[in-house]
C-alpha positions in Angstrom: 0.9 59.6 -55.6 4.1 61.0 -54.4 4.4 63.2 -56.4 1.2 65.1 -55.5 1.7 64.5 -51.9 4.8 66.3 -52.3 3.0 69.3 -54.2 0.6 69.0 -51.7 2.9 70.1 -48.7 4.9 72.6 -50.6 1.1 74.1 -50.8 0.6 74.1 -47.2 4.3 75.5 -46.3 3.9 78.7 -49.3 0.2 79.0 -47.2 1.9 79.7 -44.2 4.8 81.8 -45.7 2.0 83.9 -46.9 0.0 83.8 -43.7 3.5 85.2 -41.5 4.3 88.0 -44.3 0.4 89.0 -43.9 0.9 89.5 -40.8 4.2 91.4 -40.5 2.7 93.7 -43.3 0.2 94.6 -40.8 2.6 95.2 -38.2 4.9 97.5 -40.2 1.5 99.5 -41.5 0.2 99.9 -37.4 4.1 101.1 -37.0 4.1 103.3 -39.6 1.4 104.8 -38.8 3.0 105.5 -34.9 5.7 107.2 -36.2 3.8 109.2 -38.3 2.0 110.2 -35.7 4.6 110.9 -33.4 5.9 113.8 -36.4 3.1 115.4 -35.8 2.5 115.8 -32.3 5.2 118.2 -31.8 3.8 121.0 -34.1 3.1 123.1 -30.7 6.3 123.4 -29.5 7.6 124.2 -32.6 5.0 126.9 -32.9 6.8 128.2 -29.7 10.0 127.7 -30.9 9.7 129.6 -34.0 8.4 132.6 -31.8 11.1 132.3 -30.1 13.9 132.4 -32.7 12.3 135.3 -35.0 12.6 137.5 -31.4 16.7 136.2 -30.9 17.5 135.8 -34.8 19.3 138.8 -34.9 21.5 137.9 -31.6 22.0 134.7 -33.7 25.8 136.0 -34.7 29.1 133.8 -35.0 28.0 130.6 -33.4 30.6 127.5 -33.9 27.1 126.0 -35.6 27.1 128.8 -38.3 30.4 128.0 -39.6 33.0 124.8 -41.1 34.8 123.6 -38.8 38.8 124.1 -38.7 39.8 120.7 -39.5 39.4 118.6 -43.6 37.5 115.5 -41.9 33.9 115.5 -42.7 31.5 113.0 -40.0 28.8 111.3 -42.0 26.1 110.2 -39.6 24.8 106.6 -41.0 20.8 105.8 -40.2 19.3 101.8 -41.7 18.0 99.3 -40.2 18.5 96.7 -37.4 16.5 94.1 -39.6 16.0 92.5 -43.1 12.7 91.6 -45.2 12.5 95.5 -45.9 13.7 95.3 -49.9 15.9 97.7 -51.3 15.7 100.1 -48.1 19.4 99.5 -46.6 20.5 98.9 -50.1 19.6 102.5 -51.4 21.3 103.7 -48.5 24.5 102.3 -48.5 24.7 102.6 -52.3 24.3 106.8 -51.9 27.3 106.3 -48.9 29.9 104.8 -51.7 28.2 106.8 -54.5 29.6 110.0 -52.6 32.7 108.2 -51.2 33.9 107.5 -54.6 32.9 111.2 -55.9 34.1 113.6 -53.0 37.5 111.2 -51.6 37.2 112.9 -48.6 38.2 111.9 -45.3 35.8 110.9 -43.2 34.8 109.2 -39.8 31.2 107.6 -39.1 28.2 107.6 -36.6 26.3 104.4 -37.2 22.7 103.9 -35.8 21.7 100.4 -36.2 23.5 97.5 -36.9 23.5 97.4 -41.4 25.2 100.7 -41.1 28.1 99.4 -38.8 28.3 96.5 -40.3 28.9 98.2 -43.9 31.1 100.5 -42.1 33.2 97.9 -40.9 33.8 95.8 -43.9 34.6 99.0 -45.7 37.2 99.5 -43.9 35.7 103.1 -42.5 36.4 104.7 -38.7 33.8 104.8 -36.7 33.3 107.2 -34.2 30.4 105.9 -32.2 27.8 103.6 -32.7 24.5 103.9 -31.5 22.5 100.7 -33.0 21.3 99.5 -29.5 20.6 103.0 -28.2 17.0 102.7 -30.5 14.1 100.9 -30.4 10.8 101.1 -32.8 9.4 103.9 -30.4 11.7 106.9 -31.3 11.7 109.0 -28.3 13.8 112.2 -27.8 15.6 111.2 -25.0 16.7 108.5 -27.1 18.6 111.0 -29.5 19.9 113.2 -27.2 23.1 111.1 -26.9 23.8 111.3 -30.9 22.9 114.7 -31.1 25.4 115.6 -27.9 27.9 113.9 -29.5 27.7 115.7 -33.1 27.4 118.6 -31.5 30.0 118.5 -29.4 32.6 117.1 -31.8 31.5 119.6 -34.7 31.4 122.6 -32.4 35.5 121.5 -31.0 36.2 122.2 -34.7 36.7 118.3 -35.3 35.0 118.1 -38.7 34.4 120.7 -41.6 31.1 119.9 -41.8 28.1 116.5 -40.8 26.0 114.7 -43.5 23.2 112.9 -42.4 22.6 109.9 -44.5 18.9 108.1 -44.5 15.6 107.3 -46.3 13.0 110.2 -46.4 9.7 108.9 -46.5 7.6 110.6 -49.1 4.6 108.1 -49.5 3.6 104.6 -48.1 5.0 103.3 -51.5 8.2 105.5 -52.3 11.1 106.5 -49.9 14.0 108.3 -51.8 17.2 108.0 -49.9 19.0 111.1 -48.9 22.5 112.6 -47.8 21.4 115.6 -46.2 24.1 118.6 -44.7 23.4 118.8 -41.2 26.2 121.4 -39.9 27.2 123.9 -40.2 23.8 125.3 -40.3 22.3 128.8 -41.6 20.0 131.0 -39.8 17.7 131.2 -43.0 17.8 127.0 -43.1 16.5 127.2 -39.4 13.8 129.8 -40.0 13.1 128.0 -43.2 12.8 124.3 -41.2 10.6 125.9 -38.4 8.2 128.0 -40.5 7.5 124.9 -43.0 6.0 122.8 -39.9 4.3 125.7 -38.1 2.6 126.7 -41.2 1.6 123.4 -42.2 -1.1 123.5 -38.8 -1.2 126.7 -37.7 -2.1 130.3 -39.0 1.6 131.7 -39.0 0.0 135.6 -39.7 -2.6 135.0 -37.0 -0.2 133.7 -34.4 2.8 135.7 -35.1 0.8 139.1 -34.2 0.4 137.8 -30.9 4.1 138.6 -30.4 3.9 142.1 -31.5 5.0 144.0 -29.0 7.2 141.5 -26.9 10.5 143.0 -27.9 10.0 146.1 -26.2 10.2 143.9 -23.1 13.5 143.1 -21.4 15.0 140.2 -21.5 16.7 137.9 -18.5 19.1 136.4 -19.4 20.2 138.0 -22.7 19.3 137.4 -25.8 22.7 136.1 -26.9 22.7 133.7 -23.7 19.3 132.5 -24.9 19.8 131.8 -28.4 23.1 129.9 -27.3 20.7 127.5 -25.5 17.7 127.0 -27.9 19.3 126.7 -30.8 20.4 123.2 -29.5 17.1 122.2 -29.4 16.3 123.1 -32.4 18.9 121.2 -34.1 18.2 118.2 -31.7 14.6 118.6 -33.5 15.5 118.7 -36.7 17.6 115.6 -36.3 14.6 113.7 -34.1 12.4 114.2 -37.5 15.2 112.8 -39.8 14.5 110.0 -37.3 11.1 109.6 -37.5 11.3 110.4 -41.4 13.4 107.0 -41.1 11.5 104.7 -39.2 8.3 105.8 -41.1 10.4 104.9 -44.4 11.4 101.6 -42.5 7.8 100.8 -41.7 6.4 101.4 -45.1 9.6 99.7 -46.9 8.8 96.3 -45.1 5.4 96.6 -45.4 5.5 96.8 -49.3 8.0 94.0 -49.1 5.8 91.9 -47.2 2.6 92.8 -48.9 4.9 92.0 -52.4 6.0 88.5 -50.7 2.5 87.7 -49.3 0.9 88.1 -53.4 3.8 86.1 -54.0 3.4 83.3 -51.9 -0.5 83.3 -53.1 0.5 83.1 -56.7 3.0 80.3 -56.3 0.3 78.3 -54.1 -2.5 78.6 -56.6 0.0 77.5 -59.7 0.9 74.5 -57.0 -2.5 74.1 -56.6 -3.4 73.7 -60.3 -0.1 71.3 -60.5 -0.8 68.9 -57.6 -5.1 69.1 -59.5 -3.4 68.1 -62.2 -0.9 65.1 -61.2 -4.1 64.1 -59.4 -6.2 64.3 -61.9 -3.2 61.6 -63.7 -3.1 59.4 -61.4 -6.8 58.9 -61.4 -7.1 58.5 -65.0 -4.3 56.1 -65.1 -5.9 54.0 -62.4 -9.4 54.2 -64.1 -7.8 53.0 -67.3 -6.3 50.3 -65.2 -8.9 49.3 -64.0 -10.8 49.1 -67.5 -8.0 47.3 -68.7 -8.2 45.0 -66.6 -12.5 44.4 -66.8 -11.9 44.0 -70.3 -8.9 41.7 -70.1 -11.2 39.5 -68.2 -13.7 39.9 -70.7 -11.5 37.6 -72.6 -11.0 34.7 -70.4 
């Protein structure tokens, strides 16, 4: 009877593993689903945006932003995890970080956001520049990325670094996020017009909208065109690197939610096998006390 007592509580303990991972897969799908969300709502201002920059493309000349910086260093900008129980997520990751340390052997410094990165970072001996892992919560807000995008900015457009990779997961489904090292800076007036047309277009009538702007240019402009590109193209590269960050919470989301929904069948499967082994020592021990107990009737039959 021990024995099936035993069997009996590792049933009720892989029950409530399976209850807790049922639950945090529900979590990670409402999350998901936010920061989905949250990708889409800015497709107005980038409709704006992208009228904007087709009227100053042209004053768009020798910015630091178009060009390599002066110095060999490259900054690779690190995006995981904070947390665990999301499979192969960080893993993929990290494993495209030493895949292209061990092909380019360039030199290299590091922004980390989260703790996985920095903590790869720093058993791999690397420099890190900055580390934002407490600067971000679940809700990815702007204002939260301003800081990191200052900072590349900043340290790119002093000449610093030849050039900034981004390294994260891009979400492509709920069930598949590919991991990617994407070139950031410098950054090409064709990539720009490229990034912003592919969102508009995806909501909006481009043709439609785009006529309403015929005519604008014969307008003059305060300040000058050259004074207001140097201003929104900023923005625009602080919104291109706000989707890589929602592209990497969504891949979070989904990654943990497939690793829960893959440990919550697993804890079902291991229960019922349990189940039909603790049926089964059961099913022993009552035999063998039923033929005990027959033994015994017909022992006495004896006397």
């Amino acid at each position: 009877m021990a024995n099936a007592k035993e069997i009996k509580r590792k049933i009720s303990s892989i029950k409530n593993t399976g209850k807790i991972t049922g639950a945090m897969e529900l979590i990670s799908t409402v999350k998901m689903k936010k920061a989905q969300d949250l990708a889409l709502e800015k497709q107005e201002f980038v409709l704006e945006i992208l009228k904007m920059f087709l009227q100053l493309e042209k004053s768009m000349t020798d910015f630091p932003l178009f060009s390599e910086g002066e110095w060999k260093k490259t900054l690779w900008v690190i995006v995981t995890s904070n947390k665990g129980l999301c499979g192969w997520y960080n893993i993929n990751v990290l494993k495209s970080v030493n895949s292209y340390v061990e092909e380019t052997g360039e030199e290299m410094e590091y922004i980390t956001i989260w703790k996985k990165a920095a903590m790869f970072v720093a058993q791999t001996g690397g420099k890190i520049l900055a580390d934002f892992s407490w600067e971000f919560g679940d809700n990815i807000e702007p204002f939260f990325t301003k800081g990191v995008i200052d900072m590349i900015l900043t340290e790119f457009m002093w000449g610093k670094y030849k050039k900034v990779k981004v390294f994260y997961s891009y979400y492509v489904s709920a069930i598949t996020q590919v991991p990617v090292a994407r070139d950031f800076l410098p950054i090409s007036q064709k990539w720009v017009r490229k990034y912003l047309t592919k969102v508009a277009e995806q909501h909006f009538d481009l043709d439609k909208e785009l006529a309403k702007n015929e005519g604008i240019n014969q307008h003059e402009i305060e300040p000058s065109k050259w004074e207001l590109a140097e201003r929104i193209l900023p923005i625009i590269i602080h919104m291109m690197f706000f989707d890589i960050l929602l592209e990497w919470k969504a891949s979070e989301h989904s990654a943990r939610m497939i690793a829960m929904k893959n440990a919550k069948e697993s804890a079902h499967k291991i229960a019922w096998e349990l189940t039909l082994k603790y049926n089964n020592a059961r099913q022993a021990m009552i035999t063998r006390e039923v033929s005990e107990i027959t033994a015994g009737v017909e022992s006495m039959k004896d006397v």
